[in-house]
N, CA and C atoms as a LAMMPS dump frame, in Angstrom:
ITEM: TIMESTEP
0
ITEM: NUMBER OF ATOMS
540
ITEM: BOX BOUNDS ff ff ff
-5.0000000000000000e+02 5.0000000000000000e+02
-5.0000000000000000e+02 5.0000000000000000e+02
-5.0000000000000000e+02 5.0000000000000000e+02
ITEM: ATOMS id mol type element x y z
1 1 1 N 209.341 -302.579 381.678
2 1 2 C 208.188 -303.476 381.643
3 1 3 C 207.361 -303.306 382.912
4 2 1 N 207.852 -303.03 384.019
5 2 2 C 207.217 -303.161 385.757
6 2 3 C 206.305 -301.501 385.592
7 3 1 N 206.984 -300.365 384.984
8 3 2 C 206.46 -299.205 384.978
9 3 3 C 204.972 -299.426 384.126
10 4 1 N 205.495 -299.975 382.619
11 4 2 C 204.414 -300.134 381.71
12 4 3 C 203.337 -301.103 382.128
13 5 1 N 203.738 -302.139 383.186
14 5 2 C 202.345 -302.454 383.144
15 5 3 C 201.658 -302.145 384.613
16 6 1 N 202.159 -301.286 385.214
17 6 2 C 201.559 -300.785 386.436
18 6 3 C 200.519 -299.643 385.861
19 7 1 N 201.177 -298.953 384.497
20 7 2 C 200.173 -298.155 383.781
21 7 3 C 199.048 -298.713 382.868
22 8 1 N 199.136 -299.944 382.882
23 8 2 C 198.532 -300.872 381.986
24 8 3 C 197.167 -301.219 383.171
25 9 1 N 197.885 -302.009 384.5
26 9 2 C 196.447 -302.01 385.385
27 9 3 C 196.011 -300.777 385.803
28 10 1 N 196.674 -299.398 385.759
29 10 2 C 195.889 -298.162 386.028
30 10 3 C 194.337 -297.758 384.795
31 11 1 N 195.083 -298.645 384.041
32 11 2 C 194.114 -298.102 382.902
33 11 3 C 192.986 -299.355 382.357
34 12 1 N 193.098 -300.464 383.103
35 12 2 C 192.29 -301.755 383.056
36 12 3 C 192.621 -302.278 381.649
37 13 1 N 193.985 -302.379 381.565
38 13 2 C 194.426 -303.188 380.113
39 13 3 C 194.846 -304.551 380.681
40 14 1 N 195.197 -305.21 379.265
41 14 2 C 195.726 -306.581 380.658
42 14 3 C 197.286 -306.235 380.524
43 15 1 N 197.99 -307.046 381.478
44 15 2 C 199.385 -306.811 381.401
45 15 3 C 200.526 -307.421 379.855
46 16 1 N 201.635 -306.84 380.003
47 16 2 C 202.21 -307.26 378.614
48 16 3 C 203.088 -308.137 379.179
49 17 1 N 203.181 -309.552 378.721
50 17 2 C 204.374 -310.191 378.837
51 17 3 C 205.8 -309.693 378.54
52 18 1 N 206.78 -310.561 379.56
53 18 2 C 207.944 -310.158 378.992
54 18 3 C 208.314 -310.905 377.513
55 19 1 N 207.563 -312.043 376.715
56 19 2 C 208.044 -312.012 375.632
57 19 3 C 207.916 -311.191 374.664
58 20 1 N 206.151 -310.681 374.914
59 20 2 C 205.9 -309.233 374.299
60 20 3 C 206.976 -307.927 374.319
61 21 1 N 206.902 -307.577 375.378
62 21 2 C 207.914 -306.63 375.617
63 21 3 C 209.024 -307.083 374.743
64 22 1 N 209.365 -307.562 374.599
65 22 2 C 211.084 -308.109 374.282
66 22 3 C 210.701 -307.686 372.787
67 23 1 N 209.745 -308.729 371.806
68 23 2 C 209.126 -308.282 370.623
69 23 3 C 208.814 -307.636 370.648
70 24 1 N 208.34 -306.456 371.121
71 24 2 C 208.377 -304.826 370.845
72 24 3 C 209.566 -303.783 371.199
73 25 1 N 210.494 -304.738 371.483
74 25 2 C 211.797 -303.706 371.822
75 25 3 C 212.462 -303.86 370.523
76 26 1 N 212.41 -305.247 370.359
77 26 2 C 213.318 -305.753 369.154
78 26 3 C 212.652 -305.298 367.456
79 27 1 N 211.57 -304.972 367.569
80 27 2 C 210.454 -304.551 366.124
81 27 3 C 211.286 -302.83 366.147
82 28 1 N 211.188 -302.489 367.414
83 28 2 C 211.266 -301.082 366.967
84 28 3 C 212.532 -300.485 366.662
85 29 1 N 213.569 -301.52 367.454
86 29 2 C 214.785 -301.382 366.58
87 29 3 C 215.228 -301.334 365.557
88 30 1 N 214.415 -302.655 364.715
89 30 2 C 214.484 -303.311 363.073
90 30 3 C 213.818 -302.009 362.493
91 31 1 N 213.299 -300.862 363.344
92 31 2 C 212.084 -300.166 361.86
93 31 3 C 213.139 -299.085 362.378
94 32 1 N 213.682 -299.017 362.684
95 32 2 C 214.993 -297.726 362.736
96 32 3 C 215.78 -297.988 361.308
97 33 1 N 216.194 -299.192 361.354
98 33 2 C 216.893 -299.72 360.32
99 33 3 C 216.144 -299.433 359.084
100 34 1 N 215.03 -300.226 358.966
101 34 2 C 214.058 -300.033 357.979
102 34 3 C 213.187 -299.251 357.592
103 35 1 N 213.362 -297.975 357.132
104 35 2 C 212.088 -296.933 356.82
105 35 3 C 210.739 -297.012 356.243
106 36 1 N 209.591 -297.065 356.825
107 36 2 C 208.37 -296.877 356.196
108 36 3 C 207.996 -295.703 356.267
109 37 1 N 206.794 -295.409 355.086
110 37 2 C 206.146 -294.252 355.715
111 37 3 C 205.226 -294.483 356.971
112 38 1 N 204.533 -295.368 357.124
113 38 2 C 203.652 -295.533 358.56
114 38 3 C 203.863 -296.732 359.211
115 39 1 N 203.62 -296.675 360.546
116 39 2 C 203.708 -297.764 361.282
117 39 3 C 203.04 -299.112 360.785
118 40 1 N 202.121 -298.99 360.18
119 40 2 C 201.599 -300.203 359.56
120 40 3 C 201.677 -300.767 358.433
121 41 1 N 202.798 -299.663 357.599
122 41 2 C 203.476 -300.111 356.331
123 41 3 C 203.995 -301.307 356.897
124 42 1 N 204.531 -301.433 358.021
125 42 2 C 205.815 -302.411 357.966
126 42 3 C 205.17 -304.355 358.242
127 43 1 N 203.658 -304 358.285
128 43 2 C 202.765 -305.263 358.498
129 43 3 C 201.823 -305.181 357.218
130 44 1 N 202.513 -304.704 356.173
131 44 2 C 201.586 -304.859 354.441
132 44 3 C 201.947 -305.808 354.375
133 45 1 N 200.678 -306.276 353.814
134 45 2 C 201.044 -307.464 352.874
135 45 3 C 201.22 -307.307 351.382
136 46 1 N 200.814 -305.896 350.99
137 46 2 C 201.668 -305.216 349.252
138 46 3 C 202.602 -305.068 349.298
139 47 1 N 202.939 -304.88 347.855
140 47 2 C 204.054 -305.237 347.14
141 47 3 C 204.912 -304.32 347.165
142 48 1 N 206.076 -304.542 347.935
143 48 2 C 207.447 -303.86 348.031
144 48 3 C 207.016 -302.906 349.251
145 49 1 N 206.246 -302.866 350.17
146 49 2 C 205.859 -302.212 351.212
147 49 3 C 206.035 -303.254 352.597
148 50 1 N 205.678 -303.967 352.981
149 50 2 C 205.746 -304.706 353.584
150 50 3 C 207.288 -304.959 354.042
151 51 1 N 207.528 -305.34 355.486
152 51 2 C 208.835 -305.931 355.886
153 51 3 C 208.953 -307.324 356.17
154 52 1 N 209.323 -308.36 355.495
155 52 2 C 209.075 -309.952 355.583
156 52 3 C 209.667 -309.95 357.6
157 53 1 N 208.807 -310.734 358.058
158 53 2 C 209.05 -311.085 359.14
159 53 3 C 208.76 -310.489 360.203
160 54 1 N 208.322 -308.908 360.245
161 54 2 C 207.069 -308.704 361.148
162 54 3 C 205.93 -309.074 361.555
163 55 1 N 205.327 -309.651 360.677
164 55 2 C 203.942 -310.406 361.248
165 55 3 C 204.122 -311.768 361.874
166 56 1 N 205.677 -312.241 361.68
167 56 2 C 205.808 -313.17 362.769
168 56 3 C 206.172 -312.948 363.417
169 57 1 N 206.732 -312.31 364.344
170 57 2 C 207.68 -311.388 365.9
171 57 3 C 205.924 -311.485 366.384
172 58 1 N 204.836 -310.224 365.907
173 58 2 C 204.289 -310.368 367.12
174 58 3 C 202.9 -309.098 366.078
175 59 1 N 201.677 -309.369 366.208
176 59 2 C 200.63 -308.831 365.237
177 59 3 C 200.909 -307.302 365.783
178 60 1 N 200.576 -306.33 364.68
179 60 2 C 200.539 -304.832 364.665
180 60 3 C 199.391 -304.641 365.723
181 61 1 N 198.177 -304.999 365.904
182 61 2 C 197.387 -304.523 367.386
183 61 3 C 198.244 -304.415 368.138
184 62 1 N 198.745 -305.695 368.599
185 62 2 C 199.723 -305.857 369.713
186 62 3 C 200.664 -304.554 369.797
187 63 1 N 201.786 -304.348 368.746
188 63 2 C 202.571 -303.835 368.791
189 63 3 C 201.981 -302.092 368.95
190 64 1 N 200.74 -302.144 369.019
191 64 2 C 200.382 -300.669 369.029
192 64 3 C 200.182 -300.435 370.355
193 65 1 N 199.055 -301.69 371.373
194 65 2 C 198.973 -301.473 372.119
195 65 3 C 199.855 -301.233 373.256
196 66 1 N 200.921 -302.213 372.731
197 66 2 C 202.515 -301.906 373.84
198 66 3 C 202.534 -300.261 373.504
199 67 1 N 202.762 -300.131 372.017
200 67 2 C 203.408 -298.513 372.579
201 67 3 C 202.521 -297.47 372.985
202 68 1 N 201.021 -297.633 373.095
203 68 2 C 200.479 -296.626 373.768
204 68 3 C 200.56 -296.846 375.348
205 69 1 N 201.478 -297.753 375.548
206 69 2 C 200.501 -298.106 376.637
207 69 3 C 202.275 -298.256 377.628
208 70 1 N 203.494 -297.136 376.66
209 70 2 C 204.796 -297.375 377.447
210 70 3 C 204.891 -296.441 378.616
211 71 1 N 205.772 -296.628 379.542
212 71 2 C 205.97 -296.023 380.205
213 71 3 C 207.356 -295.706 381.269
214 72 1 N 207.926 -294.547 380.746
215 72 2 C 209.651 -294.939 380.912
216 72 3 C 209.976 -294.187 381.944
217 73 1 N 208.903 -293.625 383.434
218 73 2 C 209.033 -293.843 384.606
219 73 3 C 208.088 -293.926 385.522
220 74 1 N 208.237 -294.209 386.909
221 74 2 C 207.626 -294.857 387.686
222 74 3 C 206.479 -294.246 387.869
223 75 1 N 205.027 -294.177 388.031
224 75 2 C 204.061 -294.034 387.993
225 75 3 C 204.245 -292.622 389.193
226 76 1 N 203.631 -291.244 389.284
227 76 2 C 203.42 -290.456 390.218
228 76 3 C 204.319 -289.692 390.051
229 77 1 N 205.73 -289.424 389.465
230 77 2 C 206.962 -288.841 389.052
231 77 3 C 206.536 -287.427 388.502
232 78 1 N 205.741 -286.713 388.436
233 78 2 C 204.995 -285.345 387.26
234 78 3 C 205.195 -284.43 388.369
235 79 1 N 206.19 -284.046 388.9
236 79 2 C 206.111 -282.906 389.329
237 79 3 C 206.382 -281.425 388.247
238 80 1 N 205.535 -280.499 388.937
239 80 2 C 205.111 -279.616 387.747
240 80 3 C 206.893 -278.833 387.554
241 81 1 N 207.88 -278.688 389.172
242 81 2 C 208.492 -278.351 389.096
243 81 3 C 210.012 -278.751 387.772
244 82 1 N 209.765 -280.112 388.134
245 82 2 C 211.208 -281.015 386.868
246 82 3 C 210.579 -280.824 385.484
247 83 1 N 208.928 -280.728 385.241
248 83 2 C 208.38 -280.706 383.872
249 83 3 C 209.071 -279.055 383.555
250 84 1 N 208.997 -278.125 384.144
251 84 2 C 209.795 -276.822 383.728
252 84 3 C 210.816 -276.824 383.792
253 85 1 N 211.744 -277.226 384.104
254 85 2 C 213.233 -276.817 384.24
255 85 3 C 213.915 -278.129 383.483
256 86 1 N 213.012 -278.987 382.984
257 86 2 C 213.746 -280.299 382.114
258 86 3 C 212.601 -280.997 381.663
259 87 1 N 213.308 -280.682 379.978
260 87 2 C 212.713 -281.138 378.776
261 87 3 C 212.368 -282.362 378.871
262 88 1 N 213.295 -283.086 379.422
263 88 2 C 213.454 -284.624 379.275
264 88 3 C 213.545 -285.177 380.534
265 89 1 N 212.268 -284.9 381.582
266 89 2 C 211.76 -285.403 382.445
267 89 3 C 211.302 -286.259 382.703
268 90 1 N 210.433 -286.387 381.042
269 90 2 C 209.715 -288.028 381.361
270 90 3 C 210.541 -289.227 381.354
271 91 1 N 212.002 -289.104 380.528
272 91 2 C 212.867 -290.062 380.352
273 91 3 C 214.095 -290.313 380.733
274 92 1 N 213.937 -288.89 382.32
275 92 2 C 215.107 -288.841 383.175
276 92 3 C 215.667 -290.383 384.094
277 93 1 N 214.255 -290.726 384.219
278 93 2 C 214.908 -292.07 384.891
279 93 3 C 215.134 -293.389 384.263
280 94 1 N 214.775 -293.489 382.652
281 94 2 C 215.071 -294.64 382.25
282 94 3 C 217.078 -294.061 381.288
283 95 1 N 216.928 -292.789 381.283
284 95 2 C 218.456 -292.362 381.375
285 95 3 C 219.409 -292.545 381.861
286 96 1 N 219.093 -292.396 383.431
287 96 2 C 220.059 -292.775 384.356
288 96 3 C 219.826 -294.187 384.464
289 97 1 N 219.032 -294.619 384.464
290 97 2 C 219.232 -296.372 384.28
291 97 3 C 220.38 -297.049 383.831
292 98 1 N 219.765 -296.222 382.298
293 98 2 C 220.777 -296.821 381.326
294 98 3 C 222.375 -296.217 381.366
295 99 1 N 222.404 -295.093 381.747
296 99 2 C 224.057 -294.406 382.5
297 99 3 C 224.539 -295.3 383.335
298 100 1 N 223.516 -295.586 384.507
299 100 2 C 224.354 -296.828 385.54
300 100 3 C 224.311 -298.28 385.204
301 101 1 N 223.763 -298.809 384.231
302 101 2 C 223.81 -299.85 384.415
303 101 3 C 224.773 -300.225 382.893
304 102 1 N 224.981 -299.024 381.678
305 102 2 C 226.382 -299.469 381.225
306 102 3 C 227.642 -298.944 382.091
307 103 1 N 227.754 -298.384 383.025
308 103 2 C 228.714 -298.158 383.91
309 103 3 C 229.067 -299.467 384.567
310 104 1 N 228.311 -300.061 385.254
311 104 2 C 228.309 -301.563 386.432
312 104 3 C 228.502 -302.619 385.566
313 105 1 N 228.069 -302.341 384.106
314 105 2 C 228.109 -303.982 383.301
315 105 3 C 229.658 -304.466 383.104
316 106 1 N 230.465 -303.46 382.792
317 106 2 C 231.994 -303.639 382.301
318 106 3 C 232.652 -302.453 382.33
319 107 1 N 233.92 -302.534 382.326
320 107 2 C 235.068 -301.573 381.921
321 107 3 C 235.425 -301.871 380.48
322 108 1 N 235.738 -301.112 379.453
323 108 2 C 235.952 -301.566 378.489
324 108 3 C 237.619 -300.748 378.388
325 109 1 N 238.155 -301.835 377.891
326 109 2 C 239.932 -301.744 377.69
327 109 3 C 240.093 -300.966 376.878
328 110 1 N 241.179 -299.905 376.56
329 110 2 C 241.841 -299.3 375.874
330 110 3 C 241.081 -298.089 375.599
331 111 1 N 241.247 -297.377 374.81
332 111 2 C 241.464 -295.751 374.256
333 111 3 C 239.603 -295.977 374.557
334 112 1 N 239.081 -294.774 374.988
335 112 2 C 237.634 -294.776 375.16
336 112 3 C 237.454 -293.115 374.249
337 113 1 N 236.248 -292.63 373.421
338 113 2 C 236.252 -291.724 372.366
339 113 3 C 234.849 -290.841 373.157
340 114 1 N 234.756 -289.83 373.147
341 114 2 C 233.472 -289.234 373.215
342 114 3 C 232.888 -288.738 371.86
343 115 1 N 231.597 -289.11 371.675
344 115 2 C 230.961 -288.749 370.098
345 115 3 C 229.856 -288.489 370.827
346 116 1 N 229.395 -287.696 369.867
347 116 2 C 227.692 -287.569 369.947
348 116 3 C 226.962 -288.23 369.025
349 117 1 N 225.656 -288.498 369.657
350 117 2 C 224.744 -289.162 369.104
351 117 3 C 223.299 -288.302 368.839
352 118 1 N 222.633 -288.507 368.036
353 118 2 C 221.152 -287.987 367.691
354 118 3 C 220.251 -288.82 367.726
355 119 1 N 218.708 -288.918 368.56
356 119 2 C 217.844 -289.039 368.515
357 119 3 C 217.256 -288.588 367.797
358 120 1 N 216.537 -289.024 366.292
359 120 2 C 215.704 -287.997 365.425
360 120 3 C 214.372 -287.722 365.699
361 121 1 N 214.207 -286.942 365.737
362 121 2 C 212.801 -286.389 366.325
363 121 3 C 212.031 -285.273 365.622
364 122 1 N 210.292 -285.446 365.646
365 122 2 C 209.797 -284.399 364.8
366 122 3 C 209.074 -283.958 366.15
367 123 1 N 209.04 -283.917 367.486
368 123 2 C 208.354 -283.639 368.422
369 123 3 C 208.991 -281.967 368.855
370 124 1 N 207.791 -281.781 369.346
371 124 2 C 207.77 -280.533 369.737
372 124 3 C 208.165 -280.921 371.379
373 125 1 N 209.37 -280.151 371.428
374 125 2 C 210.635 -280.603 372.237
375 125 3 C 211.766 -279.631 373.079
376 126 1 N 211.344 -278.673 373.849
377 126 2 C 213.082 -278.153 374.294
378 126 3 C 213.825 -278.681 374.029
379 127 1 N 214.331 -279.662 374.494
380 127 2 C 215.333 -280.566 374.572
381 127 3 C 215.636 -281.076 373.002
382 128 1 N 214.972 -280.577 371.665
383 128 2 C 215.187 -280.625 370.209
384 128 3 C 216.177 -280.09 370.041
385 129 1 N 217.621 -279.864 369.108
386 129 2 C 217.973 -278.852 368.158
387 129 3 C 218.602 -279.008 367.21
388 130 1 N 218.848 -277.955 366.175
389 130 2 C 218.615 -277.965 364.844
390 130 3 C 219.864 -277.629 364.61
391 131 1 N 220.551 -279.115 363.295
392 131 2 C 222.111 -278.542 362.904
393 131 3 C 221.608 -278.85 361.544
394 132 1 N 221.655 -277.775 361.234
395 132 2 C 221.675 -278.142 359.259
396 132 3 C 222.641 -279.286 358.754
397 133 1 N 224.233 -278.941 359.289
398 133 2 C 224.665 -280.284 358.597
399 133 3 C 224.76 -281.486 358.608
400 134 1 N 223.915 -281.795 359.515
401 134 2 C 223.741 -283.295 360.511
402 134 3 C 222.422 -284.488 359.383
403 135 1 N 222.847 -285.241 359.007
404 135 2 C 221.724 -286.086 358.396
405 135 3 C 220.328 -285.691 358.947
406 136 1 N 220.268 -286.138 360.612
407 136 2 C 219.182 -285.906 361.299
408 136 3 C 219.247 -284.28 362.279
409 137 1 N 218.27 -283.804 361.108
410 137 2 C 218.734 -281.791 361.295
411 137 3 C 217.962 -281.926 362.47
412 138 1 N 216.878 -282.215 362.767
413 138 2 C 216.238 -282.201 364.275
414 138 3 C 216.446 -283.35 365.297
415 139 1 N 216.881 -283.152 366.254
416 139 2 C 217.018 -284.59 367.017
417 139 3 C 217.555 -284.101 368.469
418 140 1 N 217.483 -284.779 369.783
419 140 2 C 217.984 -284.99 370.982
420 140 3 C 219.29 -285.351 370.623
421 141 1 N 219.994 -284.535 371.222
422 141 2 C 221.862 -284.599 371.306
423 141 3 C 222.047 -285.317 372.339
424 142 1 N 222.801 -286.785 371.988
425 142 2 C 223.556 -287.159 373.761
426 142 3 C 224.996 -287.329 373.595
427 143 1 N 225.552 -287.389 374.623
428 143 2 C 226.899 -287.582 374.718
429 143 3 C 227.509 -289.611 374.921
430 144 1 N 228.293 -290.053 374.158
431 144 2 C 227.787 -291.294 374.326
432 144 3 C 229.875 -291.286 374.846
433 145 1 N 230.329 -291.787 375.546
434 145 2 C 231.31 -292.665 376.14
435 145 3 C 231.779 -294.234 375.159
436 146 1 N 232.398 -294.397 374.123
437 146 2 C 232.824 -295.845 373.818
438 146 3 C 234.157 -295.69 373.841
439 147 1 N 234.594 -297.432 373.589
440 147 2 C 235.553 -297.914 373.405
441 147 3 C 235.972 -298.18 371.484
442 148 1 N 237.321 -297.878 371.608
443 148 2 C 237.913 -297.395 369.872
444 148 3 C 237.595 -299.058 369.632
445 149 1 N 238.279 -300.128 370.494
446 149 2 C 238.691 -301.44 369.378
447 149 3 C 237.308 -302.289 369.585
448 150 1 N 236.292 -302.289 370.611
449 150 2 C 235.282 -303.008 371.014
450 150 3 C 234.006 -302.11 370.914
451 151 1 N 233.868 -301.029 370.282
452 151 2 C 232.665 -300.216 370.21
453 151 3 C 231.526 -300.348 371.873
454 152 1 N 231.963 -300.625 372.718
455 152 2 C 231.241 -301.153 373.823
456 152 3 C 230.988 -299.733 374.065
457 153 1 N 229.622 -299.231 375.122
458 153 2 C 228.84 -298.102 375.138
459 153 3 C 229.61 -298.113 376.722
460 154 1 N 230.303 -297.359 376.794
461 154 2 C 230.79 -296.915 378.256
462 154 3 C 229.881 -296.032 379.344
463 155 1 N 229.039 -295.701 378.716
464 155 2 C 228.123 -294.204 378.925
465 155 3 C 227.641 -293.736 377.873
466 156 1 N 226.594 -293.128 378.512
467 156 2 C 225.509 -292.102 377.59
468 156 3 C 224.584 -290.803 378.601
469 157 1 N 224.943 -289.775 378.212
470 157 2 C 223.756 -288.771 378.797
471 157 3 C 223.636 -287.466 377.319
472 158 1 N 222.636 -286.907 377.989
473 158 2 C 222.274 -285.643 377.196
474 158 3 C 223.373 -284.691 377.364
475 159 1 N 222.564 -283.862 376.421
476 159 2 C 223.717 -282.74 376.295
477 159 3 C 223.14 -281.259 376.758
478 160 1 N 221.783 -281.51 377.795
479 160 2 C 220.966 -280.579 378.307
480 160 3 C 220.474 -279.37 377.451
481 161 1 N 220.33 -279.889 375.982
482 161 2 C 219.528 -278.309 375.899
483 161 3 C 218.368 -278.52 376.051
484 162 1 N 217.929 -276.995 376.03
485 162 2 C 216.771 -277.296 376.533
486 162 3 C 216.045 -277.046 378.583
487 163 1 N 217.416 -277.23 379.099
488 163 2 C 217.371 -277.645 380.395
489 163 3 C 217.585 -276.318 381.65
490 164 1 N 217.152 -275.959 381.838
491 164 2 C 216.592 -274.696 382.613
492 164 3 C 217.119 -275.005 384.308
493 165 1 N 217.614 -275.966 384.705
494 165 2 C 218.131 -276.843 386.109
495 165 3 C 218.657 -275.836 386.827
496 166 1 N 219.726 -275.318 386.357
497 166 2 C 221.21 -274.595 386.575
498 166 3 C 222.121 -275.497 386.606
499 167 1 N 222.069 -276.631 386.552
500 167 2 C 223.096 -277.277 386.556
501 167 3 C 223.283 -277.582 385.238
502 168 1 N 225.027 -277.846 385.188
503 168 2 C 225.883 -277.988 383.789
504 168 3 C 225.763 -279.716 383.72
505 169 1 N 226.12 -279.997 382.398
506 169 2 C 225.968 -282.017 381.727
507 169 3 C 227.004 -282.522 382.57
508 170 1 N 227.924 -281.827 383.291
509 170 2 C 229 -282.881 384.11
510 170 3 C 228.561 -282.509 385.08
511 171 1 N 227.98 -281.322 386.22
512 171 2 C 227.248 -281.725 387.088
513 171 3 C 226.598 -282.642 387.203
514 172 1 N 225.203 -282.924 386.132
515 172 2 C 224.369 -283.542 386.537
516 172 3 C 225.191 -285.166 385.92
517 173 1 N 225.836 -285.056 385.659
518 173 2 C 226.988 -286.485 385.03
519 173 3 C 227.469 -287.259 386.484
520 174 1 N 227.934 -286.04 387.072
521 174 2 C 228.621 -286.396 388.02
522 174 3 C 227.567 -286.699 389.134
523 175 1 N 225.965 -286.134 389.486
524 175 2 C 225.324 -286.779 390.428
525 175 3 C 224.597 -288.364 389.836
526 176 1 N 224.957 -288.15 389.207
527 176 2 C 224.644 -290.234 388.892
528 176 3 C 225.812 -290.68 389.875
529 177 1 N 227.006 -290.463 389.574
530 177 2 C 228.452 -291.18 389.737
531 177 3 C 228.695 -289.993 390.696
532 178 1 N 228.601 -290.003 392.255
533 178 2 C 229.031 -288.775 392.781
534 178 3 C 230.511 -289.476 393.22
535 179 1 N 230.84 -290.823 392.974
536 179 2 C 232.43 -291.105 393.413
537 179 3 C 232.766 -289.847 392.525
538 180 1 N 232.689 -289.595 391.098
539 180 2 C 233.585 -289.293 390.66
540 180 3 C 233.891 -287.415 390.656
């Protein structure tokens, strides 16, 4: 929210509340769940198109203007050097965010599983790749850390393709967490 609306007064918008924010975190979750064909299917008011209860969370302007207007790191971050050698530059630091801060929230008890996860994606992407037998054949690969009896998210990072660094996914694993 502090990134997005520092890009918000760069660009003379007004700022987004945090209840906004919150209703646009929580909409875009529900339309993961829920498939439309367009973003504004999901604010029809026709028949069998429409999703009951979007137009009360928070009006489709709104929800457009939040997402043009996101921004998932700190303003000045574009060095030309990290844009070449990593795909996923723009969302390196809300990554490690989210790496350290399910690390600091809890330990979660018993047997912990490594799975991968997919981001589905139609973007033109290094950091894309393609498994035919996967539901979602195009998508960002991460590595996610849970727990077997509490599903709790222990961790999450990529799985670097795409990533030109020289460094390997437990290198750069391990400079988040250099205890370890």
């Amino acid at each position: 929210l502090e990134w997005t609306n520092k890009k918000c007064a760069s660009m003379a918008k007004p700022k987004i509340s945090r209840e906004d924010f919150d209703a646009y975190l929580g909409l875009e979750l529900a339309m993961s769940l829920s498939h439309q064909n367009s973003i504004g299917d999901y604010w029809s008011n026709k028949a069998f198109i429409g999703v009951k209860g979007f137009q009360d969370v928070i009006c489709h302007r709104k929800f457009q203007t939040i997402r043009s207007s996101l921004q998932f790191r700190p303003m000045g971050v574009d060095s030309l050097d990290i844009k070449h050698q990593d795909p996923l530059w723009h969302s390196r630091t809300i990554l490690t965010e989210l790496m350290t801060n399910c690390m600091n929230t809890a330990i979660a008890p018993g047997v912990m599983s490594l799975d991968e996860a997919t981001i589905s994606t139609k973007a033109k992407c290094r950091a894309k790749t393609y498994i035919p037998s996967k539901p979602d054949k195009y998508g960002i690969r991460l590595y996610t850390l849970n727990c077997w009896n509490s599903l709790y998210l222990q961790s999450v990072f990529d799985n670097g393709a795409g990533n030109s660094c020289g460094l390997s996914c437990a290198d750069r694993y391990v400079s988040v967490f250099p205890e370890l």
